[in-house]
N, C-alpha and C positions, 0 to 999 in steps of 0.2 A: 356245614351250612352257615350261611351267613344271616344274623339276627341284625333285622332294621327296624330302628325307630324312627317312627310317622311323623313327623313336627309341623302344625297346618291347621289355623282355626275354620277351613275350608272342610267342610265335612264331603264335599262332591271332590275335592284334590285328597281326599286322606282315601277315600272308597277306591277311586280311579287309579292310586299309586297302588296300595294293595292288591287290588286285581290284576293290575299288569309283573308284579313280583313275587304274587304267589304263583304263576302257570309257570315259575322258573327254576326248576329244582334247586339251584345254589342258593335261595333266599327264605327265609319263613321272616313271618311280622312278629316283632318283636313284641311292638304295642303301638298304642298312638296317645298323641298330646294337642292339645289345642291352644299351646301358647308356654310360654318360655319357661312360666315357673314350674309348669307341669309336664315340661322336658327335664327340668334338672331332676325333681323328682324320681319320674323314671329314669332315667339313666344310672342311677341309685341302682334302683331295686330291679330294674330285670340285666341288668348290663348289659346292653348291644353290640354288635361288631362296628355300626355303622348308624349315626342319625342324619335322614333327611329333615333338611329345617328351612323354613319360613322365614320371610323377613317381617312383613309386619301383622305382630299380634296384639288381641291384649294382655294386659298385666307386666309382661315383659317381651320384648320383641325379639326376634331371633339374632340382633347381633348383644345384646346385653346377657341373653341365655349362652351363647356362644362363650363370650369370656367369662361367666361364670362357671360352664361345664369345664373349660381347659384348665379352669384353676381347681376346681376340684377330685374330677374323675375323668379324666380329657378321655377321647373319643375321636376317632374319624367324623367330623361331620360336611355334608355337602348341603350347603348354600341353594335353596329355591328364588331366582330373582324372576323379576321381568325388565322388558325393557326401562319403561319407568323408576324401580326401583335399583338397577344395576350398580349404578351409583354406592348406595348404601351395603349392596353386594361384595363390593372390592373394600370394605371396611370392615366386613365379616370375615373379610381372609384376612384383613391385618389383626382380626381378633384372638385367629386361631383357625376356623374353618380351613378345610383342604382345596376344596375346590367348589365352583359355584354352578350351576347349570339350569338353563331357563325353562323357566316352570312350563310347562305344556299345556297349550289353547284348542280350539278349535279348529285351526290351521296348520296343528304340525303334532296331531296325535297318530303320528305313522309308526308302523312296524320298523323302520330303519333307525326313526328319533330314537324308541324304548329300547333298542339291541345296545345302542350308543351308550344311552344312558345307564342301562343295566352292567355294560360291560366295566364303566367307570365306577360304579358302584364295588364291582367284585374288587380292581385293582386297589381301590382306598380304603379294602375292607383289611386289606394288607398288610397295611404301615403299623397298625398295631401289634400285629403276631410275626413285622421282622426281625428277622436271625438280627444279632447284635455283632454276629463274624462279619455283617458285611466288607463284600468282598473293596479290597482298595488298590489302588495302582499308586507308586510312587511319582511322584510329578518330577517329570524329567526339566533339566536346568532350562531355566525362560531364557526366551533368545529377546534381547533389549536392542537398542538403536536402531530398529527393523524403519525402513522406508513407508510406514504404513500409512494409507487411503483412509481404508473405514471401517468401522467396526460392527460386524453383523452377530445378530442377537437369536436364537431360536429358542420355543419354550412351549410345551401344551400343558399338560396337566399337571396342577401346581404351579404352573410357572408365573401368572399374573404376578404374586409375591416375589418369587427367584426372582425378576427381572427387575423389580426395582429395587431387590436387596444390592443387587447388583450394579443399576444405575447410580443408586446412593451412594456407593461407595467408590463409582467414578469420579465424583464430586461437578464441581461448574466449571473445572479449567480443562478439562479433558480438551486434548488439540483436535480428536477425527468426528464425523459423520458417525451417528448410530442407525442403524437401519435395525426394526425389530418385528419380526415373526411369530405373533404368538397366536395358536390355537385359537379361536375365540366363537363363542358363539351369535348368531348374527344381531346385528342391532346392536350389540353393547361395545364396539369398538371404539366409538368419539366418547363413552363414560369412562373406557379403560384407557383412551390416550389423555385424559382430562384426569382422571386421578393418578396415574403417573408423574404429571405434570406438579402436581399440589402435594404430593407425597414425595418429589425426589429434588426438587429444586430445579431442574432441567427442564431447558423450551422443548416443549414433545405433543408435536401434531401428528395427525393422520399423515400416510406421505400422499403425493400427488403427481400425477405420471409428469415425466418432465423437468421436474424443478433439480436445479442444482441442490446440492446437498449440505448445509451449512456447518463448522465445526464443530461439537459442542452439543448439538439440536440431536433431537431422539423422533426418528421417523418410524410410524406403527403403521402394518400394514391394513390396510383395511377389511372390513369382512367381505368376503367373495369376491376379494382379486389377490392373486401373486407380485408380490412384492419382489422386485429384481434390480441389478446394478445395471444402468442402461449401456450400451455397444456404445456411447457417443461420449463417450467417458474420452478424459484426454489428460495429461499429465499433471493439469495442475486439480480439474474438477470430477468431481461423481457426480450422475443424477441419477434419478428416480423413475422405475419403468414399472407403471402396473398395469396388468395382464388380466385377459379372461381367459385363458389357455383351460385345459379341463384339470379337472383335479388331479393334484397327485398323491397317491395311498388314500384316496378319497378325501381326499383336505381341499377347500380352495379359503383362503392361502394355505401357502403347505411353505415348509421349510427348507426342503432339497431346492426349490426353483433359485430362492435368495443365494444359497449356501453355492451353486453352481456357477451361476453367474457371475459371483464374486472370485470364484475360483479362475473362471472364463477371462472375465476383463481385467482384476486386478492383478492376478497371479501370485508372484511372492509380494504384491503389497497389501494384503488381506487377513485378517483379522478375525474369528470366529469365534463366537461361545454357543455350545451346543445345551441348553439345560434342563430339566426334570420332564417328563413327559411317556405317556404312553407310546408304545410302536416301534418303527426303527425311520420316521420321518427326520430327515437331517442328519443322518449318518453316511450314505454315499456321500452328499454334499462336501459333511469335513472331510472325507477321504481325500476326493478330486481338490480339497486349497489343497490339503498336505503334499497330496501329487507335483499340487502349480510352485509350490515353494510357500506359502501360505502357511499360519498359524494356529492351531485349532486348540482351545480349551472344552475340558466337557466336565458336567458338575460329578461330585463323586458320589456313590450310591449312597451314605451315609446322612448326606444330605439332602438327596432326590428326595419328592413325595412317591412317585413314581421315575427308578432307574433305565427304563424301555430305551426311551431314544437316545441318550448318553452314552449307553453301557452296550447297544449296538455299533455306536460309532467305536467306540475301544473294540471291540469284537475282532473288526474290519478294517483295524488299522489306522481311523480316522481322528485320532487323539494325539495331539502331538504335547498335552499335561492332562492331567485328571486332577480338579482341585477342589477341596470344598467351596461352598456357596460362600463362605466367610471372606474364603480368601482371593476372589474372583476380579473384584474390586480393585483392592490395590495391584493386584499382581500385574492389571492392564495399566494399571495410571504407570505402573514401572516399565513395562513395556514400551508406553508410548513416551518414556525422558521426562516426565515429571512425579 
């Protein structure tokens, strides 16, 4: 059974989260706190599998609790943001936090929201009781001097951090197009292309249907459209195609639509990182570049928060290296002859 602690000076969000995770046999309430110093506390004294936390409290706020708890008795914790605060959310995950998920309103207290959330819950109750054997693939020799377009990015859970461990370590001369896919919950897309931006050095806007694609520039999809390489691509330029199409594995954006397309248009001039996420979203995708002549990295489970969508594409043939997140970075700056 998975023990959660409550982190929320909201006493109507500490009752509401408890009654939605007690009807669920995988979870009992561990305890609850009403602000940061009396999270560290408990986390102490009942040890949880898992804290839900708050961002703003008094005495200490959830991201100051946050890097207190990793530095002392670290824990799975997931991040309660709103739109408003989202911002301060993706600070939480540079603190430590695993993943961050938008606190629940009046507008979106649905039976499909809480399965989402609950299910994210059990997966990051995880990372603390994984096997230390995780399993590893040897990264097969990188192919260098490749004619390559653009470089497509995909990520859901966990991956806000993987992708800009990742960007950062592209650095500002990278020569291609970044096009990126990440998971996100709605609303907080222009805070999560805004702190990308401020945390990797890189120009990184939302993309926009249509626009060429500039070298260097980090394109984020936005929330509730498919992010795709557009047909009208042509030898020297890529643009930018976004879609209402329906979802796909119930995502909109989803990661297979970019990963295809790129397969589709560029063929062997494409470029792929597949990283940390629940599911197997973006695992066809790297198959079909691998198929086109296309190059496919996928992170390795030792460094996943969650190995689902990676470690499907390796399953299925879609891996053409398996590397850690460390090595992600350079391994493309070498790719691309700098």
């Amino acid at each position: 059974m998975i023990r959660v602690l409550i982190v929320d000076d909201s006493v109507i969000i500490r009752k509401l989260l408890a009654g939605i995770l007690e009807k669920d046999s995988r979870f009992e309430i561990a305890g609850f706190a009403a602000n940061g110093l009396e999270a560290q506390r408990q986390n102490k004294a009942l040890d949880p599998d898992i804290i839900v936390m708050d961002i703003y409290m008094p005495l200490l706020d959830g991201i100051e609790a946050t890097r207190c708890i990793m530095r002392e008795k670290p824990v799975p914790i997931v991040i309660f943001s709103t739109e408003d605060t989202a911002r301060m959310g993706y600070t939480a995950l540079e603190a430590g936090a695993l993943d961050m998920a938008r606190k629940p309103d009046s507008t979106m207290q649905s039976e499909n929201y809480f399965k989402i959330f609950k299910d994210r819950l059990a997966v990051l109750a995880q990372k603390n009781r994984k096997a230390e054997n995780a399993s590893q693939v040897t990264p097969v020799t990188v192919k260098t001097g490749g004619n390559w377009q653009a470089l497509l990015i995909g990520a859901s859970t966990g991956g806000p951090v993987a992708v800009q461990k990742v960007l950062v370590g592209l650095k500002k001369d990278f020569p291609l197009p970044i096009l990126v896919t990440q998971h996100i919950d709605g609303n907080f897309d222009a805070q999560y292309a805004s702190w990308l931006a401020e945390t990797t050095g890189l120009p990184v806007s939302l993309a926009e249907n249509g626009i060429p694609l500039q070298p260097g520039h980090v394109y984020v999809a936005p929330a509730n459209k498919h992010l795709r390489i557009s047909p009208q691509t042509d030898s020297k330029t890529v643009y930018a195609a976004l879609t209402d199409d329906p979802p796909v594995h119930f995502l909109r954006p989803a990661v297979d639509p970019l990963f295809e397309s790129g397969a589709e248009i560029l063929k062997d001039r494409c470029l792929a990182v597949l990283l940390t996420g629940m599911g197997n979203d973006g695992a066809a995708g790297c198959k079909k570049i691998v198929d086109a002549g296309g190059y496919t990295i996928c992170q390795d489970e030792r460094s996943c928060v969650v190995y689902g969508m990676p470690g499907a594409a390796v399953s299925m043939g879609g891996a053409s290296s398996v590397l850690s997140l460390g090595d992600i970075g350079f391994t493309l700056r070498k790719m691309a002859g700098i």
